[in-house]
VOGU-3710 file (C-alpha; in Angstrom, 3 decimals, decimal comma):
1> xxxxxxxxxx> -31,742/-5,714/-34,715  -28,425/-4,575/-33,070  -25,638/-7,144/-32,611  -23,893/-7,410/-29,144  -20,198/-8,585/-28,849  -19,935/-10,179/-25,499  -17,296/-11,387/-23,011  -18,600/-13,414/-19,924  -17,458/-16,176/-17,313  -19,093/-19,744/-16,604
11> xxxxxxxxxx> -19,194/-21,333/-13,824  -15,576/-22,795/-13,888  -14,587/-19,347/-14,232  -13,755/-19,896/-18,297  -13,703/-17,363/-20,629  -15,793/-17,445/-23,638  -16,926/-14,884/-26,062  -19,320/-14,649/-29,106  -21,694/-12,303/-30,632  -25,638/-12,041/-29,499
21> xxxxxxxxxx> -28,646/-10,002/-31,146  -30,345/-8,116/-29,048  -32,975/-4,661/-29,057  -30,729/-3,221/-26,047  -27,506/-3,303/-24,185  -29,961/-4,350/-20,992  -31,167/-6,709/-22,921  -28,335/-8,442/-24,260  -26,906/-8,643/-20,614  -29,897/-10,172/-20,097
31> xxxxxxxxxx> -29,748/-13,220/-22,553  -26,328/-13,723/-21,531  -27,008/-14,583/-18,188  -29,994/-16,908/-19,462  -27,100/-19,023/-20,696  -25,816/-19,445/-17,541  -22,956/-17,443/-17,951  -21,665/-14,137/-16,149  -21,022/-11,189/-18,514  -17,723/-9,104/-17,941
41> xxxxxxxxxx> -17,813/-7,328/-20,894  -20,776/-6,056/-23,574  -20,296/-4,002/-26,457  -22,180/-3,458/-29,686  -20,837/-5,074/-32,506  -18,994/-1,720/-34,653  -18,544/0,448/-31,315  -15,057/-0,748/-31,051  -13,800/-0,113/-34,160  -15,230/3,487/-33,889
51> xxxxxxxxxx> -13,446/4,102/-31,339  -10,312/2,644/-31,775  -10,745/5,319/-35,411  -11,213/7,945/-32,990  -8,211/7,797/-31,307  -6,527/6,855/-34,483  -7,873/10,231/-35,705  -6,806/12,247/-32,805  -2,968/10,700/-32,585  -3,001/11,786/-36,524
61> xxxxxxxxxx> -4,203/15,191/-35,379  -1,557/15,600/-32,939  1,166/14,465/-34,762  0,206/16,480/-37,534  2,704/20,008/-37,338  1,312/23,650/-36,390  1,631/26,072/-38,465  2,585/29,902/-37,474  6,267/28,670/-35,952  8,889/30,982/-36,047
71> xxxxxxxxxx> 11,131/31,394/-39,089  13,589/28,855/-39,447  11,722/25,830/-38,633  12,136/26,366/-34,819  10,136/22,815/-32,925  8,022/23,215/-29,774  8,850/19,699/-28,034  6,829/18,986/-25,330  8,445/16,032/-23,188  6,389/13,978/-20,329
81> xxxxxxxxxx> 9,281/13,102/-17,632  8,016/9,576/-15,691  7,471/10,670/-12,116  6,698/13,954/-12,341  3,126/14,727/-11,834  2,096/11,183/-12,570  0,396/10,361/-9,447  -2,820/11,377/-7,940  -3,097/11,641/-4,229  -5,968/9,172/-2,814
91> xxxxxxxxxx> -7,686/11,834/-0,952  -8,033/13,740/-4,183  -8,875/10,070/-5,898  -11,418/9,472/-3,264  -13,098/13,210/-3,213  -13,589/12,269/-7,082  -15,404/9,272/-7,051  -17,396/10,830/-4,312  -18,165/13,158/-5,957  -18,663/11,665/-9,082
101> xxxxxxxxxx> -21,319/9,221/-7,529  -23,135/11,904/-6,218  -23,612/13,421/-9,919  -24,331/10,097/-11,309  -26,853/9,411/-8,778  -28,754/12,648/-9,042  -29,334/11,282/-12,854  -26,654/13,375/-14,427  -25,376/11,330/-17,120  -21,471/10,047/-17,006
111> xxxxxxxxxx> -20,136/12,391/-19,671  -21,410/15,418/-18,384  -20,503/15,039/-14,708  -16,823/14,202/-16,100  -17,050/17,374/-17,835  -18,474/19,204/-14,374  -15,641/18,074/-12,540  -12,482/18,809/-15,024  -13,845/22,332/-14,746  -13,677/22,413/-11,128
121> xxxxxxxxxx> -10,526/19,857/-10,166  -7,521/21,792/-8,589  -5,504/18,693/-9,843  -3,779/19,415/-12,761  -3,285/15,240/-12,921  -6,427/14,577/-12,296  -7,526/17,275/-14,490  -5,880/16,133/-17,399  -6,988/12,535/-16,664  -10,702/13,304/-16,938
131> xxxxxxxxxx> -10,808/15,100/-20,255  -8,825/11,795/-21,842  -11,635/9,637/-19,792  -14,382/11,719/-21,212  -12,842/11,962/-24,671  -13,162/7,749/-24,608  -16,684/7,772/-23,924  -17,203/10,113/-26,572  -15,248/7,836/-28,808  -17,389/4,756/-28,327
141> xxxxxxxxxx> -15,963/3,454/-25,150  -17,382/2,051/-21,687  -16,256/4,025/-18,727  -14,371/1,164/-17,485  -12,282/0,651/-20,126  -11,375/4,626/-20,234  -10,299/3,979/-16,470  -8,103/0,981/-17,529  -6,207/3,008/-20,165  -5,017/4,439/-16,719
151> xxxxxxxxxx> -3,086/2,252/-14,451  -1,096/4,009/-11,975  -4,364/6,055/-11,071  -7,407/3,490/-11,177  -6,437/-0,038/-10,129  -7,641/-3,450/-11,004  -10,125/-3,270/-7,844  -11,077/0,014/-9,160  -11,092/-0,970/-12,702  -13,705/-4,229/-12,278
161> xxxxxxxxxx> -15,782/-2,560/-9,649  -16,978/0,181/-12,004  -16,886/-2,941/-15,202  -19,463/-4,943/-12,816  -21,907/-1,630/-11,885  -21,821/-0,900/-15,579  -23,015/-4,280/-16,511  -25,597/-4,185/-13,815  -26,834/-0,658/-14,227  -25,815/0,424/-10,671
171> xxxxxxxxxx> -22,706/2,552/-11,391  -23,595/5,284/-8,899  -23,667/2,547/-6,135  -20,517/0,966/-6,946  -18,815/4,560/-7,022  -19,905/4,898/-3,964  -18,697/1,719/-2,070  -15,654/2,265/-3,904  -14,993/6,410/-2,280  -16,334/4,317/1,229
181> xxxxxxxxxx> -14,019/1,605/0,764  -11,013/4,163/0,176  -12,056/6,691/2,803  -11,981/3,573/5,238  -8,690/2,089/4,047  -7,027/6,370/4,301  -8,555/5,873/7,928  -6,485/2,989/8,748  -3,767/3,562/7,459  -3,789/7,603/8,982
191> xxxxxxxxxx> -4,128/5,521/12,488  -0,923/3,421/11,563  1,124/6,174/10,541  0,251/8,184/13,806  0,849/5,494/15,812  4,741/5,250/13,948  4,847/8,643/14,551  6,475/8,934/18,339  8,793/5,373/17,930  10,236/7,119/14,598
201> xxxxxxxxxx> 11,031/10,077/16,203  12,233/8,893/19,420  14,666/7,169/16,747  15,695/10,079/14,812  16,217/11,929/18,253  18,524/8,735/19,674  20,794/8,770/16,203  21,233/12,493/16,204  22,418/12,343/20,165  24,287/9,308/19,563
211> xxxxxxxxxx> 25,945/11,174/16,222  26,188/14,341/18,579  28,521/12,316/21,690  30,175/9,947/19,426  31,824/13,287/16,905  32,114/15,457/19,884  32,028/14,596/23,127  33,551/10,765/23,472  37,101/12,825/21,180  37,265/14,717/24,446
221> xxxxxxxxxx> 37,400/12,108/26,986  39,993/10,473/24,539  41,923/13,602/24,426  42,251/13,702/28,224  42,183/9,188/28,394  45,433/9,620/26,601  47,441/11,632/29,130  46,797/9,018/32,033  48,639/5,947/32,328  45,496/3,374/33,089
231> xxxxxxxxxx> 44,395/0,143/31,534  40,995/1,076/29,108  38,173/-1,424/30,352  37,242/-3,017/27,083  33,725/-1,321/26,798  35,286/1,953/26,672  38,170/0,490/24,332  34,831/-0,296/21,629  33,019/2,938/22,193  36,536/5,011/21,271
241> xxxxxxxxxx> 36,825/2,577/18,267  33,332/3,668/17,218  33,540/7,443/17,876  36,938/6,928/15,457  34,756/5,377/12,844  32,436/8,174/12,847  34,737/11,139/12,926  37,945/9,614/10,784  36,191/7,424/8,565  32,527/9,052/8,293
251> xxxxxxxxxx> 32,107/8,132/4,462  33,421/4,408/4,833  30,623/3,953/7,911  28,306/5,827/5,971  29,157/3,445/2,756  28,846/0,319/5,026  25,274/1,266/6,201  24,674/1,921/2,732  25,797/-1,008/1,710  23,238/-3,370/4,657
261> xxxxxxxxxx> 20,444/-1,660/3,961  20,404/-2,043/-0,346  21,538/-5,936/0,481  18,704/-6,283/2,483  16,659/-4,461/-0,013  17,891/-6,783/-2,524  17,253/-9,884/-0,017  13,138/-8,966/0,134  12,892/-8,525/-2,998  13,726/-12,299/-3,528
271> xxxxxxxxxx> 10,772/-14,506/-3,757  12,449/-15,626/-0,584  13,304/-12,705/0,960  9,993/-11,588/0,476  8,391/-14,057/1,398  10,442/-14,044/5,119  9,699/-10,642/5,873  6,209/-10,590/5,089  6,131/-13,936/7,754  8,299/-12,006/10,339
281> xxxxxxxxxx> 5,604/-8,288/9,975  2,964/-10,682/10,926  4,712/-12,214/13,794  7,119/-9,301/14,877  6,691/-8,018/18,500  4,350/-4,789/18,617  3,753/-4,090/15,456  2,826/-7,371/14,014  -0,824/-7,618/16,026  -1,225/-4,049/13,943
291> xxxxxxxxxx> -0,156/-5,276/10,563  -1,844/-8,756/10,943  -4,788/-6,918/11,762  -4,741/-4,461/8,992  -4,141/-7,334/5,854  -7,400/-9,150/7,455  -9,694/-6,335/7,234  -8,160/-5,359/3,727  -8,660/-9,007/2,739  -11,862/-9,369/3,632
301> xxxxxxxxxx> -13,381/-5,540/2,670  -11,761/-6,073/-0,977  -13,767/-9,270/-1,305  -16,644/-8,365/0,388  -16,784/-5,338/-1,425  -16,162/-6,752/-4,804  -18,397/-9,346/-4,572  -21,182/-7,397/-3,592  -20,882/-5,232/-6,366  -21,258/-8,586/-8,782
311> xxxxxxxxxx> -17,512/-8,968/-9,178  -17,308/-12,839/-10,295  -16,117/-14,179/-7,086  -12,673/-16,343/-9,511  -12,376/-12,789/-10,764  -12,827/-11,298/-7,141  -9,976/-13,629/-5,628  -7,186/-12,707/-8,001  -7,909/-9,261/-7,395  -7,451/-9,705/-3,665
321> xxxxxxxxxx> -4,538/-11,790/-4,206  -3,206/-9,112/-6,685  -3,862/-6,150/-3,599  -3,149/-8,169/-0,826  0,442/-6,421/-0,016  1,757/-9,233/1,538  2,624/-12,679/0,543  1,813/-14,560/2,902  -2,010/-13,534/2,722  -1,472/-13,618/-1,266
331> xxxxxxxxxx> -0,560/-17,326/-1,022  -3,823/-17,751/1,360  -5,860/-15,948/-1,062  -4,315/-17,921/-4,062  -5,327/-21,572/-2,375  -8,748/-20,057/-1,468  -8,991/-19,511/-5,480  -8,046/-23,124/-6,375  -10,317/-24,274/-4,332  -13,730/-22,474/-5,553
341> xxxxxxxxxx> -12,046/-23,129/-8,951  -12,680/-26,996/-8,247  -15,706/-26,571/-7,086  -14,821/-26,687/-3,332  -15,331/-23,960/-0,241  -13,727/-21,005/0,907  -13,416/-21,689/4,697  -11,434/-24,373/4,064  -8,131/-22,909/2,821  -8,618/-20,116/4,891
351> xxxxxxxxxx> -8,289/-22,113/7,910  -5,316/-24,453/6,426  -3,341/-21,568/5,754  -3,040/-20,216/9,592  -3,044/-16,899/8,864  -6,725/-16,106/9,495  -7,874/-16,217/13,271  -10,491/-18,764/14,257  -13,527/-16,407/14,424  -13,015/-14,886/10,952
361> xxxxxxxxxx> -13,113/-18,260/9,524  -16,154/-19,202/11,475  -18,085/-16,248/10,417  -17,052/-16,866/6,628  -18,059/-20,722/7,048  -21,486/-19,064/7,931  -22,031/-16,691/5,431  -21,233/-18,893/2,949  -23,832/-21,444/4,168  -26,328/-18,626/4,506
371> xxxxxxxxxx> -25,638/-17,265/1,582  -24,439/-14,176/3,158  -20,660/-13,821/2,286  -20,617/-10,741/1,094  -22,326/-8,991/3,751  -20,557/-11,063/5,926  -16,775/-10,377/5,245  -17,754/-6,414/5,579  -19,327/-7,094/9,307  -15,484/-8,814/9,634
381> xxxxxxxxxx> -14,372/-5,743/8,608  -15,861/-3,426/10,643  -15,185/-5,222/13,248  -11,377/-5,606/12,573  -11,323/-2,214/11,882  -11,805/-1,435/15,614  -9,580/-4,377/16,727  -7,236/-2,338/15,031  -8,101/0,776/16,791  -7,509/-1,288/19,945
391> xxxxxxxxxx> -4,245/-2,679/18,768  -2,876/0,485/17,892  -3,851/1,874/21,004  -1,874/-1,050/22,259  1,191/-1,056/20,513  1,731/2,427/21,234  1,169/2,315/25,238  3,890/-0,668/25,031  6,308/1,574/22,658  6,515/4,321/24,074
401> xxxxxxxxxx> 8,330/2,983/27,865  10,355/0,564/25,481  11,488/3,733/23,143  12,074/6,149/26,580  14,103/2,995/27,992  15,830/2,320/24,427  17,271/6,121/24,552  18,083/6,116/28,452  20,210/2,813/27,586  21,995/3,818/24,647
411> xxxxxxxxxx> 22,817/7,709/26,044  23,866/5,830/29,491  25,950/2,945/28,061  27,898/5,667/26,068  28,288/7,770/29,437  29,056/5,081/31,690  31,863/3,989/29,197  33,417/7,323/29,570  33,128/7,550/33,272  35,145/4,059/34,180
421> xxxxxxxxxx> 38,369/5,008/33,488  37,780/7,849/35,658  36,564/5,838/38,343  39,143/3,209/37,810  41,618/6,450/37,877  40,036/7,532/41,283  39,995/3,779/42,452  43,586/3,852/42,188  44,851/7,032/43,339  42,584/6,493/46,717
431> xxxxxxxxxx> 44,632/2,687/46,967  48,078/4,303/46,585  46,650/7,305/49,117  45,692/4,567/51,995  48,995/2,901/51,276  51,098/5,612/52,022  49,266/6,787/55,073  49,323/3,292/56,269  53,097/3,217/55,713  53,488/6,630/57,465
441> x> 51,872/5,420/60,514
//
């Protein structure tokens, strides 16, 4: 009988391995739950080591020299540079595991739907990516540990979704709550972006007007300022001190604004830094309904989503935690995981950590009574997907008068400033008129 290496959870969330017979792979998953434990890993006892002498037998292979080369011992190097075509797009991701699902779910086995889809992918990437995933299966390994050897495409979420619908036999399902889960998250964040779209323009329009008047326009006005013999209010004074920063001394204003925005870069990136930016994108005017919106429905789709694919829920937090893109939710997530770790409740932390709203904590509190949580945090989900529908909707009716208001003020302050020595000129001139005529009578 076939032995079975295995890797698997207890209820603490400890990690304990040892070896099991077993007639199947089913079965041994099988007798390791009997033991009370959750299995993360299964392997048969040998498989490893036949694959880890494939790939030891293909790096020997390509290391080993081609013949044919030209005379003279001429090399053909072929160099990877970091950065360049190492990314895959997430619509081209997500159209993959769609896809993929689809295959596996019609009862095409794993290896040959990989093989399908490297013949028809566009991406060279992606392309490349599935003929090293298919070459691991070959070579004796699961499919989530072929995705793992890949990183920067498939991450841990990804990674430990497909681990736990291996382990359970429903793969195709878990590829496809992982494409819906991505397709959703693309939808989101397409909505954000949109909704940036008019503010960051109105902004790029305002700094090339303001660039336009303060190189070209304000020089004239100081050109003909400097042939009248008048006092310079003191806002006109600092808008002429500015338009002689921009034209005389463009690379030292350039260099300062340089200069603010890598200290600030270098400021977030301080676990205190960080940490007070993340607080002030929840909180911020606007935008902050939108992006405290957006890390609940993340927060509670990743979890749901994991869970419900039979993600050990220890296992599930510190994903979540890991993807949560913020810090403040990370440090929510992160108490949440102490506390099922000592055997206490989710609901909880959430609600001592005053990020989560009321309702999403009672709805949690009641699916985990019932039972229910996983189903549960995806109705939260859905339904803070369309709060954020409604927020965005919101934040851009109250940007768009502020923005139009924002330019009018900044174009008319710069005008205005040019205008009052003019009308301190005419002031003047119409005083010394009256005079005169009054001395004439």
């Amino acid at each position: 009988m076939p032995k079975y290496n295995y890797v698997a959870l207890d209820s603490r969330g400890a990690e304990t391995k040892g070896t099991i017979e077993a007639a199947s792979q089913n079965e041994a998953i099988g007798r390791v739950k009997d033991m009370q434990l959750f299995p993360t890993k299964i392997t048969e006892a040998g498989a490893e080591e036949k694959a880890a002498a494939g790939k030891k037998a293909k790096a020997k292979a390509a290391a080993k020299p081609k013949k044919g080369g030209k005379k003279g011992g001429a090399m053909n190097i072929n160099i990877k540079i970091p950065g360049l075509g190492g990314g895959v797009k997430p619509k081209v991701l997500t159209a993959f595991t769609r896809q993929l699902a689809t295959l596996v779910d019609a009862g095409l086995p794993l290896l040959r739907g990989l093989r399908v889809l490297e013949k028809q992918e566009r991406s060279r990437t992606l392309k490349d990516i599935m003929g090293e995933l298919a070459a691991s299966i070959e070579g004796g390994s699961t499919f989530s540990e072929a995705l793992a050897q890949h990183p920067k495409v498939f991450n841990r979420l990804f990674v430990n979704m497909v681990k736990a619908g291996e382990l359970g036999g429903v793969l195709e399902v878990v590829l496809k709550r992982l494409a819906e889960f991505s397709e959703k998250a693309q939808k989101i964040k397409g909505k954000v972006k949109a909704a940036l779209f008019y503010p960051v323009a109105v902004l790029i329009v305002a700094l090339g007007i303001m660039v336009l008047l303060m190189g070209y326009v304000v020089p004239k006005f100081k050109d003909v300022f400097a042939g009248m013999n008048i006092d310079m209010p003191k806002f006109t004074l600092f808008v002429l001190w500015v338009s002689d920063m921009v034209v005389n001394n463009f690379l030292g204003t350039l260099g300062a604004v340089v200069v603010v925005v890598i200290l600030f870069l270098l400021f977030i990136k301080t676990k205190f830094g960080r940490r007070l930016w993340d607080k002030f994108k929840l909180v911020m005017p606007a935008v902050g309904p939108v992006i405290s919106k957006v890390a609940i429905s993340r927060f509670c789709r990743t979890l749901g989503t994991l869970v419900s694919s039979g993600v050990p829920i220890l296992q599930a937090l510190t994903i979540v935690k890991d993807t949560a893109g913020n810090v403040i939710i990370a440090t929510a997530v992160a108490m949440v995981h102490e506390s099922v770790k000592e055997g206490g409740t989710i609901t909880a932390p959430l609600e001592a950590s005053g990020v989560f709203p009321p309702m999403v904590v009672s709805m949690v509190d009641v699916g985990e009574q019932t039972g229910a949580l996983p189903e549960m945090l995806l109705r939260i989900a859905d339904n803070y997907d369309e709060e954020v529908d409604n927020a965005v909707a919101a934040m851009t009716s109250l940007l768009e008068p502020i923005m139009i208001i924002f330019l009018a003020v900044l174009v008319g302050s710069i005008v205005i400033a040019m205008f009052l020595p003019l009308i301190a000129m005419i002031t003047s001139l119409s005083g010394e008129g009256e005079g005169k005529k009054g001395k004439g009578d």
